[in-house]
N, C-alpha and C positions, 0 to 999 in steps of 0.2 A: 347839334345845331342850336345857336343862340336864337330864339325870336321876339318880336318885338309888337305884342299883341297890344292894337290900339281899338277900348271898345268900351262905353257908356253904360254898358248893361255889366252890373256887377255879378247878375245870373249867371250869363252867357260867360262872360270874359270868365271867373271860378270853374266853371266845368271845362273850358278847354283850356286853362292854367293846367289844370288837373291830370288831363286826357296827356298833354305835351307831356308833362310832366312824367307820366307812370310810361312815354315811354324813350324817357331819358334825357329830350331835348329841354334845353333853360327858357325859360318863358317869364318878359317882364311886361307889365300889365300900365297900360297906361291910358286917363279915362277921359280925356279931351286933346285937343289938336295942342294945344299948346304945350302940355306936358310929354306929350309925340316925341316934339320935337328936341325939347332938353334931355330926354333919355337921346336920342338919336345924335344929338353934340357928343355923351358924356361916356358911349360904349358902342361896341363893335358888334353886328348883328349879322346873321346871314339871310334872313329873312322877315318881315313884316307883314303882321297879318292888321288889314285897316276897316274899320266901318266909314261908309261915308256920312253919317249925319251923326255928328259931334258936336256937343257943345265946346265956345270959346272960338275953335275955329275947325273948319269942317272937314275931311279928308281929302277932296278935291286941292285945297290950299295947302295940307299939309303933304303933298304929293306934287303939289308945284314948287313948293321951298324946296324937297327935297333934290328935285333933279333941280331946281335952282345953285344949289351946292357943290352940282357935278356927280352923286350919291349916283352906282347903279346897282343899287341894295334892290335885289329881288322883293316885289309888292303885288302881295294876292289880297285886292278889296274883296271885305263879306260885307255883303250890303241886303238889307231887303226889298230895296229899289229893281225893279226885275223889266223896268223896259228899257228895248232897245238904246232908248238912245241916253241911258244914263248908262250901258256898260261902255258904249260908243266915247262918251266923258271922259269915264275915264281910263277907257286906256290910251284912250287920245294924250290924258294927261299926262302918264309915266305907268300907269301898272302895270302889271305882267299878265295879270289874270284876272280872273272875277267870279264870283263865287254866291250864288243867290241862298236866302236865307231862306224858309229852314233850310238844311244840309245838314250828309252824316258826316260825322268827324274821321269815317275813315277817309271819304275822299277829300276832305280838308289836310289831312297828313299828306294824302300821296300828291296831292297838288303843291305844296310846301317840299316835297323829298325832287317832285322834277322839278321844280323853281331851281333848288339849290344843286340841279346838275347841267345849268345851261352851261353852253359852250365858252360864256363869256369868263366863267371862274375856271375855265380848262380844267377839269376836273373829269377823269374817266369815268363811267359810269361803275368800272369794276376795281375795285384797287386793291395792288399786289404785292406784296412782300416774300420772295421765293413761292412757298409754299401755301404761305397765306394766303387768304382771298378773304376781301372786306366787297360786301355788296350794299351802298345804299339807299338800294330800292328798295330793298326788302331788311333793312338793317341786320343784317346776321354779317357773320365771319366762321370761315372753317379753316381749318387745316389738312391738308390730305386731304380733300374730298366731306370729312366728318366737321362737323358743326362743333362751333366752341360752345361753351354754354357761361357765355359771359355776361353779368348782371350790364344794364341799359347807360351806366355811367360809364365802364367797365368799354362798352361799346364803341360808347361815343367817343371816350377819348383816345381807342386805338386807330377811329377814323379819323379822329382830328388830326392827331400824327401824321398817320401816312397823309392825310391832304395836304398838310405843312412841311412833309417830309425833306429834313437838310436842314429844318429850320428848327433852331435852338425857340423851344416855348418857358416861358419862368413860369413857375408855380403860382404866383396872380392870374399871369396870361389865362391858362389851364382852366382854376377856378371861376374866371372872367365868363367861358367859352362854356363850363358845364354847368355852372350854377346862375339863378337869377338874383338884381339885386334885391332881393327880400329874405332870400336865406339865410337862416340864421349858422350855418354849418361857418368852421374856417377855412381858410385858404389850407390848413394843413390835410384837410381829407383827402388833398390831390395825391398826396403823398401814401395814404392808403389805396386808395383808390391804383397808382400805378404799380404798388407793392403785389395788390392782389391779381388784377393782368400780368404781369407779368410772371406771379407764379401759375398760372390758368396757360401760359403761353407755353412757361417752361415743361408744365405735367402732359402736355400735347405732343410734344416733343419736337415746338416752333422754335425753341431755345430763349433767348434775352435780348430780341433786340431794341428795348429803348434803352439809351444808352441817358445816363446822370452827367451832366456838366457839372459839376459842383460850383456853387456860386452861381450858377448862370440859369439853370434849370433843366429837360427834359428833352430829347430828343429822337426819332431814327434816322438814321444818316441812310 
């Protein structure tokens, strides 16, 4: 999961860079409304974590551009605004959810994992490949019943797959979807990265199914 953490506090935003980060998902970090929004022209997210009091311009605004746009990019505000009727704001305005500050970051994860399985992205909660089973509640995948033991990249990019499943992903794509843009890594890790699933896939004895387009990029049909 790509997200698009929008938050003024260089503390705050660094630690759950961090948290997303170790476990797996890309996380870009962006520290007022207006900078929100030019990441949100410039790359493709599946969800948005927002504070509402930002300098430049406030979340409340960058929440009305967005569904201005047409955008139904999943939005779970963390705010430390904790009355009524500022959650009432905004979800009035477009968010999905709200999330008062302090919080642990586990429930920050699993609020961000059911965001990204509403029914609007028709996305099953369990997703299947023969044998395989990819669950992202709980971000694991097994085979036969027994758990892969596949590193958090490793992970995510077999759920990307099957979510996009039939659909040809190009190695930018890939990179786009697992990395953030601050990493210094290249677009070619993808290329390891699917090297190593799918010998993790093969020693399971799930076989090979992403399949190479050459020229075009990566896929399971």
């Amino acid at each position: 999961m790509r997200v698009l953490l929008v938050e003024d506090s260089v503390v705050l935003a660094d630690a759950l860079r961090g948290h997303l980060g170790r476990q797996g998902h890309a996380c870009d970090v962006a520290a007022d409304g207006q900078q929100a929004l030019s990441y949100l022209g410039g790359y493709a997210y599946d969800a948005m974590v927002l504070d509402l009091m930002l300098p430049r311009l406030d979340g409340f605004a960058v929440l009305a551009e967005l569904r201005r746009r047409g955008s139904a990019l999943p939005v779970l505000v963390l705010s430390a605004r904790d009355q009524v009727d500022d959650r009432v704001r905004a979800l009035d305005a477009g968010a999905d959810d709200y999330l008062v500050k302090p919080f642990a970051l586990d429930e920050l994860l699993a609020r961000l994992r059911a965001l990204a399985r509403r029914p609007a992205q028709a996305i099953p909660p369990l997703l299947r490949l023969g044998a395989v089973e990819v669950d992202p509640r709980v971000r694991r995948a097994r085979y036969l019943g027994a758990e892969l033991d596949l590193s958090p990249k490793e992970y995510a990019l077999l759920e990307l797959l099957l979510r996009e499943r039939g659909q040809v992903l190009s190695r930018t794509q890939l990179f786009e979807r697992l990395y953030d843009s601050a990493s210094d890594a290249s677009d070619k890790v993808v290329e390891v990265i699917v090297s190593t699933l799918r010998g993790k896939l093969a020693r399971a004895g799930a076989g090979n199914p992403i399949e190479t387009r050459r020229g075009f990029g990566y896929c399971i049909p």
